[in-house]
CHARMM internal coordinates of N, CA and C (Angstrom, degrees):
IC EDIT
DIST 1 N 1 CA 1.4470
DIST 1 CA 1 C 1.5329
ANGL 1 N 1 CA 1 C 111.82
DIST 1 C 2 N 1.3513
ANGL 1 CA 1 C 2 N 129.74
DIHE 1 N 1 CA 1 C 2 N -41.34
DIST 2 N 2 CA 1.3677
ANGL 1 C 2 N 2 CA 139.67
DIHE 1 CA 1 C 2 N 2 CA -178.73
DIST 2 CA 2 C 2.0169
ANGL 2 N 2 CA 2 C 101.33
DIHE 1 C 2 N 2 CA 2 C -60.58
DIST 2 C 3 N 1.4056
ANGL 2 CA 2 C 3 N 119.62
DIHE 2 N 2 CA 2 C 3 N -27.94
DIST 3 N 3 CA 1.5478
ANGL 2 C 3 N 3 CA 100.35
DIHE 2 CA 2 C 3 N 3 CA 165.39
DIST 3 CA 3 C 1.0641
ANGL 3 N 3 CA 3 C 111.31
DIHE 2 C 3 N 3 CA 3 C -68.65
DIST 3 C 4 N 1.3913
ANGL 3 CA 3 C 4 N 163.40
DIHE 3 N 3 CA 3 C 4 N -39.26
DIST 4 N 4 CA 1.2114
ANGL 3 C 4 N 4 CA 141.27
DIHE 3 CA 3 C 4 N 4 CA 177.00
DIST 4 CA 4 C 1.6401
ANGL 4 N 4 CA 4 C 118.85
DIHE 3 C 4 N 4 CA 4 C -40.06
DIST 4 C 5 N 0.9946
ANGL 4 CA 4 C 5 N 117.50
DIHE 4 N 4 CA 4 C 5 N -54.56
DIST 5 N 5 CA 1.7755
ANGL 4 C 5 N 5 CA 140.49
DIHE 4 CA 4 C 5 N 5 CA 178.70
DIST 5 CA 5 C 1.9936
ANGL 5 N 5 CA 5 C 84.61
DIHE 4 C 5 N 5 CA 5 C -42.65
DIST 5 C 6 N 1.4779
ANGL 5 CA 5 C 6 N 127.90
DIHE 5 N 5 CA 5 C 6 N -62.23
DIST 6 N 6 CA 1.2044
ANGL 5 C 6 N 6 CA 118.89
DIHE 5 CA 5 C 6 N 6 CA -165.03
DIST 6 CA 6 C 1.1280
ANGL 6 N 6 CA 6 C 115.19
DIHE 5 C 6 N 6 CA 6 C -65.60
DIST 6 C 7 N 1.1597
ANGL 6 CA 6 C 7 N 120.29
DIHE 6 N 6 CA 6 C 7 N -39.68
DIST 7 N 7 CA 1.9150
ANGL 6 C 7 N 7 CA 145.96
DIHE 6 CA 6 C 7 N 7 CA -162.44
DIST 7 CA 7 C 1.9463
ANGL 7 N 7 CA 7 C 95.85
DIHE 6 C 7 N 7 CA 7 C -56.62
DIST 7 C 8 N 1.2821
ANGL 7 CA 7 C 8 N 80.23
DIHE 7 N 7 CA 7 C 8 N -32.78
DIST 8 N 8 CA 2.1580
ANGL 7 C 8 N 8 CA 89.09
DIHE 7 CA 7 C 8 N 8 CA -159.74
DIST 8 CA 8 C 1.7096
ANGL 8 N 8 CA 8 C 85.60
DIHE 7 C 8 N 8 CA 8 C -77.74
DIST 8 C 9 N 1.1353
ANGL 8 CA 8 C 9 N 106.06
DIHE 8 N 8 CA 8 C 9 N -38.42
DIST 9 N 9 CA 1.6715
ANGL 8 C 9 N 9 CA 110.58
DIHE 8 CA 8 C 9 N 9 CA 176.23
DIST 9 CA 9 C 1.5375
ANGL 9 N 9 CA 9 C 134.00
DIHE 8 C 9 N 9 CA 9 C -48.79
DIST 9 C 10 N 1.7688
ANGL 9 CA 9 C 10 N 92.17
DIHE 9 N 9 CA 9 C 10 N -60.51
DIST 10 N 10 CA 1.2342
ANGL 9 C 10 N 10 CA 128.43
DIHE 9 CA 9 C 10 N 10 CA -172.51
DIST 10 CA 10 C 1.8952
ANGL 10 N 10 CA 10 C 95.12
DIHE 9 C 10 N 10 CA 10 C -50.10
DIST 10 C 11 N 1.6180
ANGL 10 CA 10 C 11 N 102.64
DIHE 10 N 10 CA 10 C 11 N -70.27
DIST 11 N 11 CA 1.3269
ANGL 10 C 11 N 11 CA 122.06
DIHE 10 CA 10 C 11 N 11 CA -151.05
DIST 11 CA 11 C 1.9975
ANGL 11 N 11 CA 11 C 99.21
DIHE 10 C 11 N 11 CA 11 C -64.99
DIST 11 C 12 N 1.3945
ANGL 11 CA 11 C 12 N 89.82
DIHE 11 N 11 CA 11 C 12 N -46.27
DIST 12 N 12 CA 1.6758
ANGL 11 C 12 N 12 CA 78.63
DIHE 11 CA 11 C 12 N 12 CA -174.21
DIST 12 CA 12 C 1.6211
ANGL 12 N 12 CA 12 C 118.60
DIHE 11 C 12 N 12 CA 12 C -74.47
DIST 12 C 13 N 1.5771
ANGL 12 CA 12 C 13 N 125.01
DIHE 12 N 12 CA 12 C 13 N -17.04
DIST 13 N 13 CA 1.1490
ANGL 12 C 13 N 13 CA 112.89
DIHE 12 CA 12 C 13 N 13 CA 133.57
DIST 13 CA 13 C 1.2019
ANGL 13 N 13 CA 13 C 141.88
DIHE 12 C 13 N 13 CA 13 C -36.76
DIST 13 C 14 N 1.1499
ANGL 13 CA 13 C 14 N 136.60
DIHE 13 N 13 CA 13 C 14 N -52.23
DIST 14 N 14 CA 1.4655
ANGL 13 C 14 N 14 CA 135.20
DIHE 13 CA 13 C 14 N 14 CA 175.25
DIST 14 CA 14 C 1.5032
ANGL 14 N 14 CA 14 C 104.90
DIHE 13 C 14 N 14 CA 14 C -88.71
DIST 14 C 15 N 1.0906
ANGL 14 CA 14 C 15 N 124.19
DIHE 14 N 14 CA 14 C 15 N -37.24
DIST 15 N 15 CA 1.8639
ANGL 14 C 15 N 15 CA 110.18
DIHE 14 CA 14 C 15 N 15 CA 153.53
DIST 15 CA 15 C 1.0980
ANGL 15 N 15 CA 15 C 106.13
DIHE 14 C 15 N 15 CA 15 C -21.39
DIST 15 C 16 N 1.9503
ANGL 15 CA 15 C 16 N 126.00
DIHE 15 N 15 CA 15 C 16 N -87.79
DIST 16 N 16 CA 0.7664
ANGL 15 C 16 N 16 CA 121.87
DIHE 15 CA 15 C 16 N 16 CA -162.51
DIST 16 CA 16 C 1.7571
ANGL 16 N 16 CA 16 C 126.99
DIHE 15 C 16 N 16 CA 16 C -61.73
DIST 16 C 17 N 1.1404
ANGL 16 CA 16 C 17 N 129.86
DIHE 16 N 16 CA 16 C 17 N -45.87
DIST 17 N 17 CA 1.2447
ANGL 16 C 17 N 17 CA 150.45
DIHE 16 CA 16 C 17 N 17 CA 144.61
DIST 17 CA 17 C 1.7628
ANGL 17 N 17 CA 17 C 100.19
DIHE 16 C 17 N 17 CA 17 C -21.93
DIST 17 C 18 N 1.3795
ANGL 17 CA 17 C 18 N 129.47
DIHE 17 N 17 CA 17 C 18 N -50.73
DIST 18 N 18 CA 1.8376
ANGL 17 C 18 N 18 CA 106.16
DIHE 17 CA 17 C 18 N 18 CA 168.23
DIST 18 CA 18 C 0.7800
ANGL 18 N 18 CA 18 C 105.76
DIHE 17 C 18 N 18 CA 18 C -78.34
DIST 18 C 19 N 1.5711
ANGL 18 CA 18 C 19 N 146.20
DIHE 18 N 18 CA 18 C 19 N -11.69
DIST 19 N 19 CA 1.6299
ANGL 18 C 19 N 19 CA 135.22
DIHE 18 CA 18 C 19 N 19 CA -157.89
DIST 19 CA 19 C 1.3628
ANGL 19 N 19 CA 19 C 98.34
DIHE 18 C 19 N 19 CA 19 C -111.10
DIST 19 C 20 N 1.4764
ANGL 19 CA 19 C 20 N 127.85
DIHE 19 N 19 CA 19 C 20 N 12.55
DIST 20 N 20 CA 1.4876
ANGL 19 C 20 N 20 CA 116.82
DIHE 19 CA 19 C 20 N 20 CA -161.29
DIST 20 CA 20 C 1.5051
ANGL 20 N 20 CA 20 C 108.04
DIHE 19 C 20 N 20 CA 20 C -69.52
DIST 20 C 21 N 1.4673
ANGL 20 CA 20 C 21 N 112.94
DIHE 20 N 20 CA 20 C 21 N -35.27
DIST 21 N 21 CA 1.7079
ANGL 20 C 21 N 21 CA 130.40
DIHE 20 CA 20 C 21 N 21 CA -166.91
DIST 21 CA 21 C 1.5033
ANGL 21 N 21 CA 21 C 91.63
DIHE 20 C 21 N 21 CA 21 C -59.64
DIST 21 C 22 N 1.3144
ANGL 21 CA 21 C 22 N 115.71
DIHE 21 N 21 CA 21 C 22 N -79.19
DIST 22 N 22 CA 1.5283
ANGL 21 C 22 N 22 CA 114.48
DIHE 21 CA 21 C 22 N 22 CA -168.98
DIST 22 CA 22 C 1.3779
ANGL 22 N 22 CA 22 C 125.33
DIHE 21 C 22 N 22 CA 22 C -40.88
DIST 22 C 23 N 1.7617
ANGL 22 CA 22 C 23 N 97.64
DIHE 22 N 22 CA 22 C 23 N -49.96
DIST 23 N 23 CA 1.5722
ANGL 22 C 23 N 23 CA 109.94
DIHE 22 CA 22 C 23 N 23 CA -179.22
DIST 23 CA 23 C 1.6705
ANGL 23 N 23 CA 23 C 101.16
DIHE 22 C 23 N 23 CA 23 C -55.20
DIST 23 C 24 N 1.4743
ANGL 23 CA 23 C 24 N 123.52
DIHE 23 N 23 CA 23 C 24 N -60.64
DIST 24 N 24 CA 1.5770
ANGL 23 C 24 N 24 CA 119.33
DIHE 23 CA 23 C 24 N 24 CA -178.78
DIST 24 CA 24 C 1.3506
ANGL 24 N 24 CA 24 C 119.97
DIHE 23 C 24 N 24 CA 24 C -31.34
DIST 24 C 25 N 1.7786
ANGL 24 CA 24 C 25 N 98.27
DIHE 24 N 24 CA 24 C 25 N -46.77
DIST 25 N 25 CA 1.7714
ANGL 24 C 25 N 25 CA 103.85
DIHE 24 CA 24 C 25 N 25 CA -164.66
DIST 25 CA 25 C 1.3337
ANGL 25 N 25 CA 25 C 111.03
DIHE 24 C 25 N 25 CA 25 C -85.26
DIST 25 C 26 N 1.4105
ANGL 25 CA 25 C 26 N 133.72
DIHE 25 N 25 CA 25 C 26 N 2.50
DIST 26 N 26 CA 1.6858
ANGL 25 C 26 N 26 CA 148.78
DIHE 25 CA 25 C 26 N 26 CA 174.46
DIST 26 CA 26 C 1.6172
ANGL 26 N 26 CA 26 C 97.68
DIHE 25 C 26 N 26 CA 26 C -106.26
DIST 26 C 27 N 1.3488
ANGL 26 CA 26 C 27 N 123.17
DIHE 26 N 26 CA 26 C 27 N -40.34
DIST 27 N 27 CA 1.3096
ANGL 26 C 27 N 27 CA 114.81
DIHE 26 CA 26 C 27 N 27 CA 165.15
DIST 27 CA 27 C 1.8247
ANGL 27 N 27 CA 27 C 120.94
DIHE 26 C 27 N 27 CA 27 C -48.63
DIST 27 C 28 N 1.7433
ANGL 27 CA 27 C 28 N 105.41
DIHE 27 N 27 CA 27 C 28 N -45.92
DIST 28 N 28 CA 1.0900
ANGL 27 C 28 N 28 CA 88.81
DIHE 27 CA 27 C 28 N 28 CA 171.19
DIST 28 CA 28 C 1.1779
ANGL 28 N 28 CA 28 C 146.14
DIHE 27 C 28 N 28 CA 28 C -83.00
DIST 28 C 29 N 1.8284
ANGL 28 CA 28 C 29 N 104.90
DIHE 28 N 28 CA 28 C 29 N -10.53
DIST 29 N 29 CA 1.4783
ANGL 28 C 29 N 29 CA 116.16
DIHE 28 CA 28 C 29 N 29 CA -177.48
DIST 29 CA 29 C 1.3640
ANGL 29 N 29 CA 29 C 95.61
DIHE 28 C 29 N 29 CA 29 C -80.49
DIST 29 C 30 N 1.5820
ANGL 29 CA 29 C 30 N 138.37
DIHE 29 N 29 CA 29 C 30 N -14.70
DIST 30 N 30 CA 1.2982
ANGL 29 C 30 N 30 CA 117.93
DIHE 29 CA 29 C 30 N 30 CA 165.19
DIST 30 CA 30 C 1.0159
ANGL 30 N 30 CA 30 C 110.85
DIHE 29 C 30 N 30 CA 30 C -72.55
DIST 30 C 31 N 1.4099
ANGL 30 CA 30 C 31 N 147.30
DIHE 30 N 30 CA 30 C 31 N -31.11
DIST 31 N 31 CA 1.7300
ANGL 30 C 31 N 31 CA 117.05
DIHE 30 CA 30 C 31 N 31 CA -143.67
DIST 31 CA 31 C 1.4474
ANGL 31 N 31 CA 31 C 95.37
DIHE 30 C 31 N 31 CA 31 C -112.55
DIST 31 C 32 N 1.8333
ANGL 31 CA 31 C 32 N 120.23
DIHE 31 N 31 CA 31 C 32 N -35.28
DIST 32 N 32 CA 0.9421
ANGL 31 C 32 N 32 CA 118.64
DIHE 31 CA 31 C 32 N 32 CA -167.19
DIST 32 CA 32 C 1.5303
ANGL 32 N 32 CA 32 C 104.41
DIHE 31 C 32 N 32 CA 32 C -104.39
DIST 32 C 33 N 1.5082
ANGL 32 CA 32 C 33 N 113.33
DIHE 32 N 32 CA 32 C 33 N 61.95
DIST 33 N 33 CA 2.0802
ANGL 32 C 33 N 33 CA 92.59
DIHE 32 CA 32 C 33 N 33 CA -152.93
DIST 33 CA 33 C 1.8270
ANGL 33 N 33 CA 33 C 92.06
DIHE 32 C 33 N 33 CA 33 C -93.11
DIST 33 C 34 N 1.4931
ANGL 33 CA 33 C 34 N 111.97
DIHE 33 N 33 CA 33 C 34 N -24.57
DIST 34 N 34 CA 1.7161
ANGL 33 C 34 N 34 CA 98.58
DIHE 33 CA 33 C 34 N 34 CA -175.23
DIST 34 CA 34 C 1.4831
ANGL 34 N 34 CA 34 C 100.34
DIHE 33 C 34 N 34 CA 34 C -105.60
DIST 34 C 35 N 1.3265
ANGL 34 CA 34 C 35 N 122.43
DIHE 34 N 34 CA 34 C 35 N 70.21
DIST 35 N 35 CA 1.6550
ANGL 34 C 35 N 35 CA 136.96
DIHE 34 CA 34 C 35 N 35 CA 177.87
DIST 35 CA 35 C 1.1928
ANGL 35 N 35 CA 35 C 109.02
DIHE 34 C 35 N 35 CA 35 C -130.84
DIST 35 C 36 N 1.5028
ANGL 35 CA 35 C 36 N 120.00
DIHE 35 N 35 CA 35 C 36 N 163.59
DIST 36 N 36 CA 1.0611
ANGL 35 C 36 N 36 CA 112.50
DIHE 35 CA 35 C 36 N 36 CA -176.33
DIST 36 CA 36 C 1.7558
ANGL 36 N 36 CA 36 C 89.35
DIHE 35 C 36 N 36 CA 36 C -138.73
DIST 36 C 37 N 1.6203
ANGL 36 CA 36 C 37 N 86.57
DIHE 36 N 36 CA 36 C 37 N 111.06
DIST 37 N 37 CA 2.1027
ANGL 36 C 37 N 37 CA 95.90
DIHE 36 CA 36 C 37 N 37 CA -168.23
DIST 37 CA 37 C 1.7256
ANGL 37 N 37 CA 37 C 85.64
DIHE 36 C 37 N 37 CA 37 C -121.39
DIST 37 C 38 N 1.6555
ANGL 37 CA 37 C 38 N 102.92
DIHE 37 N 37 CA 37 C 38 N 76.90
DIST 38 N 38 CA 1.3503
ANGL 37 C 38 N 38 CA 92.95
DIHE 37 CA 37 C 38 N 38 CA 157.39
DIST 38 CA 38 C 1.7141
ANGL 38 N 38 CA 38 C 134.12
DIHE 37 C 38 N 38 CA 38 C -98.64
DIST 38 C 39 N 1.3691
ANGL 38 CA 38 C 39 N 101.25
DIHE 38 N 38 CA 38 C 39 N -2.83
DIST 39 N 39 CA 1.7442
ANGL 38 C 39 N 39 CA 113.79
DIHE 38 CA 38 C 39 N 39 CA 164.01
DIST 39 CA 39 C 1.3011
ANGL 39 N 39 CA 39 C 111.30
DIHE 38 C 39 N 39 CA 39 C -138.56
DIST 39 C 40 N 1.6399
ANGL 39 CA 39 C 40 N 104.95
DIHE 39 N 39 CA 39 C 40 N 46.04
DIST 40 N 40 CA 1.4972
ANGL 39 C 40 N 40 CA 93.91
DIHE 39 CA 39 C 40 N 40 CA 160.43
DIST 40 CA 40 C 2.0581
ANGL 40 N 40 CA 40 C 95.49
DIHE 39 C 40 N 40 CA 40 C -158.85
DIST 40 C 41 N 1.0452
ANGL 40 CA 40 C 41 N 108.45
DIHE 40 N 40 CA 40 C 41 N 9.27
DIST 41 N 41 CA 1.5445
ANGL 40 C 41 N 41 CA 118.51
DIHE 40 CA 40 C 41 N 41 CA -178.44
DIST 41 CA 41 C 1.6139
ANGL 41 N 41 CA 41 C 101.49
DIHE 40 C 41 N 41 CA 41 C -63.19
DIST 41 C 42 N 1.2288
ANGL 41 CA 41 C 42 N 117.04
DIHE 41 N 41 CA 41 C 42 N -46.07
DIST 42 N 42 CA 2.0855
ANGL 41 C 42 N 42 CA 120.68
DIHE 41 CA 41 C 42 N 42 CA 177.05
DIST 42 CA 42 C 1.3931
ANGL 42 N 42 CA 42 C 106.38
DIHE 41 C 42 N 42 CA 42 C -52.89
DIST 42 C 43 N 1.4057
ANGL 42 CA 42 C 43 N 100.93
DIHE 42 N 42 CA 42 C 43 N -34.37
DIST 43 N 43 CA 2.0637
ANGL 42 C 43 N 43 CA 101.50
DIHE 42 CA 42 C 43 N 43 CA -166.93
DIST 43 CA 43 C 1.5333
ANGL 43 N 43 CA 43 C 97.45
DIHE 42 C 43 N 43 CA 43 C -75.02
DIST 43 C 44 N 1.4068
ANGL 43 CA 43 C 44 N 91.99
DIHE 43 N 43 CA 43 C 44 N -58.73
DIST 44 N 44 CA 1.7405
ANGL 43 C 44 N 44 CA 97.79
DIHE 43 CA 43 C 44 N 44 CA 176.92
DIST 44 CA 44 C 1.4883
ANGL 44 N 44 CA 44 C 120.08
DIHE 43 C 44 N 44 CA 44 C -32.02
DIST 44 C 45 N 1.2376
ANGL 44 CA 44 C 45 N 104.33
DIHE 44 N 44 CA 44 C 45 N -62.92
DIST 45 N 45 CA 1.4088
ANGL 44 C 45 N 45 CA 100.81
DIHE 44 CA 44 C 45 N 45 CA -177.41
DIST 45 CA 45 C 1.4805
ANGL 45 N 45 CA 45 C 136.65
DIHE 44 C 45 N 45 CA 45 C -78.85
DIST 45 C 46 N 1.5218
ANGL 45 CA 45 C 46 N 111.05
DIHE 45 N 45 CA 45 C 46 N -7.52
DIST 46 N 46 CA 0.9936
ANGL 45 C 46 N 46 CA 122.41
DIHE 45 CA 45 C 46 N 46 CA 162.63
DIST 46 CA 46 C 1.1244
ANGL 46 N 46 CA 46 C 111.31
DIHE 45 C 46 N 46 CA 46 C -69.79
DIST 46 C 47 N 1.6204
ANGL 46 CA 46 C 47 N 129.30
DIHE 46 N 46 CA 46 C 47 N -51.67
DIST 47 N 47 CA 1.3723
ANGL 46 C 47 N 47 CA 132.39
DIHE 46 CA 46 C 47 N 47 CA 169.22
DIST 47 CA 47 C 1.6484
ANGL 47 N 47 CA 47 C 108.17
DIHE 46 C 47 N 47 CA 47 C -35.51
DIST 47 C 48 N 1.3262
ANGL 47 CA 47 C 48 N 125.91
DIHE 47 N 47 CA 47 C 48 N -72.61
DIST 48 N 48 CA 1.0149
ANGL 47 C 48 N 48 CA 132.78
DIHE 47 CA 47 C 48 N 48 CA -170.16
DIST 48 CA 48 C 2.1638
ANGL 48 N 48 CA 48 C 103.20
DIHE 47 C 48 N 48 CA 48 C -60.13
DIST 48 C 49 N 0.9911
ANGL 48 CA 48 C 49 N 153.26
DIHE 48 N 48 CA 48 C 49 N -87.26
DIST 49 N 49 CA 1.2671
ANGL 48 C 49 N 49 CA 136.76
DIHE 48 CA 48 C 49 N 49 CA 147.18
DIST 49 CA 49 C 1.2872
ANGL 49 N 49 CA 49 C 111.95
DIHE 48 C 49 N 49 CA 49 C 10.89
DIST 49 C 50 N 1.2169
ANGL 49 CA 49 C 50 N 139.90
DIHE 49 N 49 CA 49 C 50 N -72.75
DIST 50 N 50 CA 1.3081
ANGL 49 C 50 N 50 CA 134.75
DIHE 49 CA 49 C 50 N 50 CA 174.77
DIST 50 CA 50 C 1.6329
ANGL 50 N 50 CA 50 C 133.41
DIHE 49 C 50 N 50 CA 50 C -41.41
DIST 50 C 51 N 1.6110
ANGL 50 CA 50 C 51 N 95.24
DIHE 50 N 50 CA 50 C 51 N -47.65
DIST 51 N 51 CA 1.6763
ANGL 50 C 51 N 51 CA 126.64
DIHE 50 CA 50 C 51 N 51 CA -179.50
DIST 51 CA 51 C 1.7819
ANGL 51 N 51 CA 51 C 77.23
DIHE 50 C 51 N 51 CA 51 C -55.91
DIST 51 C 52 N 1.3587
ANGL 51 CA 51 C 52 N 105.34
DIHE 51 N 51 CA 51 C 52 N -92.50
DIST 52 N 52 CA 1.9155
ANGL 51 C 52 N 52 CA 113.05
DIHE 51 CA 51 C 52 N 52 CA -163.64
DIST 52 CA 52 C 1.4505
ANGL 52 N 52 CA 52 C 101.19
DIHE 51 C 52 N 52 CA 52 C -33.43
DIST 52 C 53 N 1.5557
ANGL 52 CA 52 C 53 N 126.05
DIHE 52 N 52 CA 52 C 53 N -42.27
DIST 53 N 53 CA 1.7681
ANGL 52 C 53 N 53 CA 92.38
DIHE 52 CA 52 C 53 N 53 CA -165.29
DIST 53 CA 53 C 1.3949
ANGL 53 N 53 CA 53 C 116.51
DIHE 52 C 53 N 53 CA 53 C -85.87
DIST 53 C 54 N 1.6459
ANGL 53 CA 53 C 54 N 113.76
DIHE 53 N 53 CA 53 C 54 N -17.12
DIST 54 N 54 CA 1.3059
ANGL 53 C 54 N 54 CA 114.05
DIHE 53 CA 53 C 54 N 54 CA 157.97
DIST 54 CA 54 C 1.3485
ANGL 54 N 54 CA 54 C 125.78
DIHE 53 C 54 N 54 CA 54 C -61.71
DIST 54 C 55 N 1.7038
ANGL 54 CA 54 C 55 N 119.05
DIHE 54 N 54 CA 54 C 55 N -9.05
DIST 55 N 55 CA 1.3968
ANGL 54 C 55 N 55 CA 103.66
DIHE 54 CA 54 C 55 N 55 CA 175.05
DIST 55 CA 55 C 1.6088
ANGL 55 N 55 CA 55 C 100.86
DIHE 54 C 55 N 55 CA 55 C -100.59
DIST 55 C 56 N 1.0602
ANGL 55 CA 55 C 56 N 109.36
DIHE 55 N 55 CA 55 C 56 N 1.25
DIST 56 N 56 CA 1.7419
ANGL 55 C 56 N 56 CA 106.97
DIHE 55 CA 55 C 56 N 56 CA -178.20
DIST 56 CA 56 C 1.7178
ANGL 56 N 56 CA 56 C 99.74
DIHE 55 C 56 N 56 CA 56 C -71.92
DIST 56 C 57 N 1.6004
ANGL 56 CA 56 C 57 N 109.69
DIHE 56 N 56 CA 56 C 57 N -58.23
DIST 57 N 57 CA 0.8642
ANGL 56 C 57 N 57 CA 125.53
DIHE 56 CA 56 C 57 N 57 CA 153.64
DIST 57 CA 57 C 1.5431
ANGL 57 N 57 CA 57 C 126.16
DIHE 56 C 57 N 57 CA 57 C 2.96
DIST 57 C 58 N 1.2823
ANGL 57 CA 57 C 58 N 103.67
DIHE 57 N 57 CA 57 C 58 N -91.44
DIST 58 N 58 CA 1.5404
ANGL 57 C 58 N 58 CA 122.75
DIHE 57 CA 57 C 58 N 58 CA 170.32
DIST 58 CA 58 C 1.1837
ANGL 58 N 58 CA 58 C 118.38
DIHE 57 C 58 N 58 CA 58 C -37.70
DIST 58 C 59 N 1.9827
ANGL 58 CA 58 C 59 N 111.06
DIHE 58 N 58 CA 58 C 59 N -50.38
DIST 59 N 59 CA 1.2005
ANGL 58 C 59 N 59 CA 111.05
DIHE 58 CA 58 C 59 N 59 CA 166.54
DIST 59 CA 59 C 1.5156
ANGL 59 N 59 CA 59 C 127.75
DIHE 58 C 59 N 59 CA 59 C -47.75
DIST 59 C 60 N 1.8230
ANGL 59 CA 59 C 60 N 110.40
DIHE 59 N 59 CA 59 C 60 N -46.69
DIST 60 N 60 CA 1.3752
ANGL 59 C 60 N 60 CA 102.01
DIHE 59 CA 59 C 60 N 60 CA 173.87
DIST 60 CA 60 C 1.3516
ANGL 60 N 60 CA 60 C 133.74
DIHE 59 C 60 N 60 CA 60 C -43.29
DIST 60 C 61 N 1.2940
ANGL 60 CA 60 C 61 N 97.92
DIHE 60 N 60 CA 60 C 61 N -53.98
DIST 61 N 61 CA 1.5559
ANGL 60 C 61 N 61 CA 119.36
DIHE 60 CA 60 C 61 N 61 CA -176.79
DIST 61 CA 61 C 1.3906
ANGL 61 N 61 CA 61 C 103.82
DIHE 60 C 61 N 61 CA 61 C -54.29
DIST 61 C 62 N 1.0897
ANGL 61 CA 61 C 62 N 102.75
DIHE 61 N 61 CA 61 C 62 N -50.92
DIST 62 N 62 CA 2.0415
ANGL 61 C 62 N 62 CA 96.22
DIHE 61 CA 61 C 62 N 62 CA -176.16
DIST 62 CA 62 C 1.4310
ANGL 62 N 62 CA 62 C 108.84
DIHE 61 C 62 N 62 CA 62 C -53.40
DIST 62 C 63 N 1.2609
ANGL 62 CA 62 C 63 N 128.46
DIHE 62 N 62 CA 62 C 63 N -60.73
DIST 63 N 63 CA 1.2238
ANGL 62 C 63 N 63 CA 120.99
DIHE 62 CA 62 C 63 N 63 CA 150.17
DIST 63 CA 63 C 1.3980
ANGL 63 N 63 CA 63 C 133.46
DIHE 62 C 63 N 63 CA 63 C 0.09
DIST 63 C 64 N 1.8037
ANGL 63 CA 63 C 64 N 105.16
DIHE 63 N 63 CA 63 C 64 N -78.00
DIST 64 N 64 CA 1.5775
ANGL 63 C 64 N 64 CA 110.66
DIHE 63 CA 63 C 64 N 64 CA 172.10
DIST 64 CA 64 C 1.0634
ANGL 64 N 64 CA 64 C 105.63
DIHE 63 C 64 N 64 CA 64 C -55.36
DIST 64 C 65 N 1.5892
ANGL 64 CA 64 C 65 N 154.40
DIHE 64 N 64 CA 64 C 65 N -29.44
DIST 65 N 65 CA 1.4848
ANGL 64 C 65 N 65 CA 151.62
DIHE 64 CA 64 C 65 N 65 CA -137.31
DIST 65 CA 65 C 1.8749
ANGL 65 N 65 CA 65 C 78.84
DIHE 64 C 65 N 65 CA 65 C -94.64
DIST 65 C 66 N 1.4821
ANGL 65 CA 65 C 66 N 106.13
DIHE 65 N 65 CA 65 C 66 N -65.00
DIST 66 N 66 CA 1.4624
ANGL 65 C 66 N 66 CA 108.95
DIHE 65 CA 65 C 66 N 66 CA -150.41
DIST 66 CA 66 C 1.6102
ANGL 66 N 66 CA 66 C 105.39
DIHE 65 C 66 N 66 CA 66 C -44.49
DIST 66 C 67 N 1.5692
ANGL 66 CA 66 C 67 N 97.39
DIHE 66 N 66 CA 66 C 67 N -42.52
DIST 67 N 67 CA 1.4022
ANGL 66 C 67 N 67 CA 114.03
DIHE 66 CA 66 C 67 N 67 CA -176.77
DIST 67 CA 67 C 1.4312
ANGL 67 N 67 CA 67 C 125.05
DIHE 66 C 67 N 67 CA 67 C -34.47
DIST 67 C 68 N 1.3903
ANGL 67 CA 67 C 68 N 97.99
DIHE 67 N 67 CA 67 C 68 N -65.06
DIST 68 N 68 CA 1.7202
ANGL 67 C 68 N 68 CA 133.81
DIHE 67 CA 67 C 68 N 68 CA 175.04
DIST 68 CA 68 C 1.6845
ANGL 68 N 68 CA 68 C 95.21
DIHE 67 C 68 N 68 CA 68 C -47.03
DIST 68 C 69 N 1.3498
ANGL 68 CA 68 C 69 N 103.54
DIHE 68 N 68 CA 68 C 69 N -63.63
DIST 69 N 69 CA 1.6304
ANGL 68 C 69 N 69 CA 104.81
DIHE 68 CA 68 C 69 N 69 CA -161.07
DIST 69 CA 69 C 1.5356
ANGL 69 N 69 CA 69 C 100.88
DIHE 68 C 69 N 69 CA 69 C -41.61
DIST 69 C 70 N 1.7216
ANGL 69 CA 69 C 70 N 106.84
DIHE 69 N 69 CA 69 C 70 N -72.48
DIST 70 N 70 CA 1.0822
ANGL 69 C 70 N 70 CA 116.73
DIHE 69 CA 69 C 70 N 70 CA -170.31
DIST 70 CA 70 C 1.5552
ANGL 70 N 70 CA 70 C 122.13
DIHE 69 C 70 N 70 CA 70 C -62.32
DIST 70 C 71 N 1.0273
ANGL 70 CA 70 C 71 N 110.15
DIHE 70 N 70 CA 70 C 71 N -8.96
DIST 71 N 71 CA 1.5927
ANGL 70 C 71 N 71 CA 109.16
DIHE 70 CA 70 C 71 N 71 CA 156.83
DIST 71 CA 71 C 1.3300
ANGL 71 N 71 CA 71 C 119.24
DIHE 70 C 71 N 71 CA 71 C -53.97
DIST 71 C 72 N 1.5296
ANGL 71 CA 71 C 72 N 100.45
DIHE 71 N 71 CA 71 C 72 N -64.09
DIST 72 N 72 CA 1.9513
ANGL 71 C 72 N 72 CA 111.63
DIHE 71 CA 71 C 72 N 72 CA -172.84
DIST 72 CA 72 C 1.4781
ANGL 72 N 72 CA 72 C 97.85
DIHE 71 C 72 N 72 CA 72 C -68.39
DIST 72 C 73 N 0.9274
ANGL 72 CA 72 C 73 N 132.30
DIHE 72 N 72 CA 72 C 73 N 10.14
DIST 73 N 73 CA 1.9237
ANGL 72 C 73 N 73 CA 114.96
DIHE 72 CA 72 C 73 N 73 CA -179.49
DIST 73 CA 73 C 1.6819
ANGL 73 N 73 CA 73 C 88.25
DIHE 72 C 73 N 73 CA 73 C -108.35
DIST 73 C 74 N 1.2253
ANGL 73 CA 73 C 74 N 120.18
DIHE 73 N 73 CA 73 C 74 N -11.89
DIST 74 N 74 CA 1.7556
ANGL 73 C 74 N 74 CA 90.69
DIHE 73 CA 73 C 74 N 74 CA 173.24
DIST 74 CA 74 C 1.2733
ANGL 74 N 74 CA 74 C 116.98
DIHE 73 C 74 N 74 CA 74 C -109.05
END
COOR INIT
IC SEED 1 N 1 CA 1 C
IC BUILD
């Protein structure tokens, strides 16, 4: 029963982690949409791409942690 709890983990990690590109490049047309980022829009968005797959990231891992935990408690 405790894999389900990871699965919700697992998946929305790597959800987020494939969607990072799009999510970055809608991130920036929101915040920066009346700017004019014509030599600095690549940095930007790499920044932003990066931010999302490191939080996909995090998500995984929390996952493996929960996993681990709840392994050793039975």
């Amino acid at each position: 029963m405790f894999i389900k709890n990871q699965i919700k983990y697992f998946l929305l990690g790597i959800i987020v982690i494939l969607f990072s590109s799009p999510l970055g490049y809608s991130m920036i047309n929101m915040i920066y949409a009346n700017k004019n980022l014509t030599g600095s829009f690549d940095i930007l968005l790499n920044g932003f791409i990066h931010s999302f797959m490191l939080v996909g990231v995090l998500i995984f891992m929390a996952g493996l942690v929960n996993m681990f935990v709840e392994k050793n408690h039975k």
